[in-house]
C-alpha positions as CSV (number, residue, x, y, z in Angstrom):
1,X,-12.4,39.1,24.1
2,X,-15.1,36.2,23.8
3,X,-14.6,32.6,24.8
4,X,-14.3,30.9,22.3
5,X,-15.7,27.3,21.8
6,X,-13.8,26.0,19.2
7,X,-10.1,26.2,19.1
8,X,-7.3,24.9,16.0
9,X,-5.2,21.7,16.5
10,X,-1.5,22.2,15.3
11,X,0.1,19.5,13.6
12,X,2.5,17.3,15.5
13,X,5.2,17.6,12.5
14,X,6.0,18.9,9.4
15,X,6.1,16.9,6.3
16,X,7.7,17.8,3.1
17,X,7.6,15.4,0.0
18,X,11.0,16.2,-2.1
19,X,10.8,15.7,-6.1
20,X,14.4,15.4,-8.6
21,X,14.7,17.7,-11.3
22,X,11.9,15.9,-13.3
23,X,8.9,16.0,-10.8
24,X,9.2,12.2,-9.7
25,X,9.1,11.9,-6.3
26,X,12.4,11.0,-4.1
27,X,11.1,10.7,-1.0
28,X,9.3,12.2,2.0
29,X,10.5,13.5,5.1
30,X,9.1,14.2,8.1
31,X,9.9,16.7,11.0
32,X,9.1,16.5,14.4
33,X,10.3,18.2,17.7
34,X,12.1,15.2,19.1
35,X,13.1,13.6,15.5
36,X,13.6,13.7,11.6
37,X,12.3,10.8,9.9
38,X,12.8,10.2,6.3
39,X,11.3,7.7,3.5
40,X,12.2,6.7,0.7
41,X,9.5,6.5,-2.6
42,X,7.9,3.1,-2.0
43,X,8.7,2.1,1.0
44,X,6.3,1.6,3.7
45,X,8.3,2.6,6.7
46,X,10.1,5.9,7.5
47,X,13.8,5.6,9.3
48,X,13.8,8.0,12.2
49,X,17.0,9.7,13.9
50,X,16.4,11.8,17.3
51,X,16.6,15.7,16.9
52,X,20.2,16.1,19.1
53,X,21.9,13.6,17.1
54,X,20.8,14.8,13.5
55,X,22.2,18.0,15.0
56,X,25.7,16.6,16.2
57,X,25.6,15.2,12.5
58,X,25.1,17.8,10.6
59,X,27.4,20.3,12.6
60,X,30.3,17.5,12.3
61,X,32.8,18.7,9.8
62,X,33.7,15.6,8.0
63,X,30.1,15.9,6.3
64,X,31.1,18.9,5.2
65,X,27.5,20.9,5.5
66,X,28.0,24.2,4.5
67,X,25.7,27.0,6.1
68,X,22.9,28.7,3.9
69,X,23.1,32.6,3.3
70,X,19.6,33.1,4.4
């Protein structure tokens, strides 16, 4: 196999921007190895919460997440 000399960069996160059931745009959210960061439609800032506690979140019971079937 040949050396190559140019190579891809992956993307340090993931970003999704959610629309409601009309197209208009809710919000963005971001998702990183360490974090999830979310942001509201027009604000300028997103609000960040580290990966483990998201987790310990989600998994709680009193916010009653239920799992997917996929």
């Amino acid at each position: 196999m040949p050396k190559y000399t140019n190579s891809f960069r992956t993307a340090s996160f993931h970003e999704e921007t959610i629309l409601d059931e009309n197209g208009a745009v809710v919000g963005k959210i971001r998702i990183k190895p360490s974090s999830i960061l979310w942001k509201p439609k027009g604000a300028q800032e997103y609000r960040a919460v580290p990966l483990a506690k998201f987790a310990a979140w989600i998994t709680a019971g009193s916010t009653k997440a239920t799992k997917t079937k996929s």
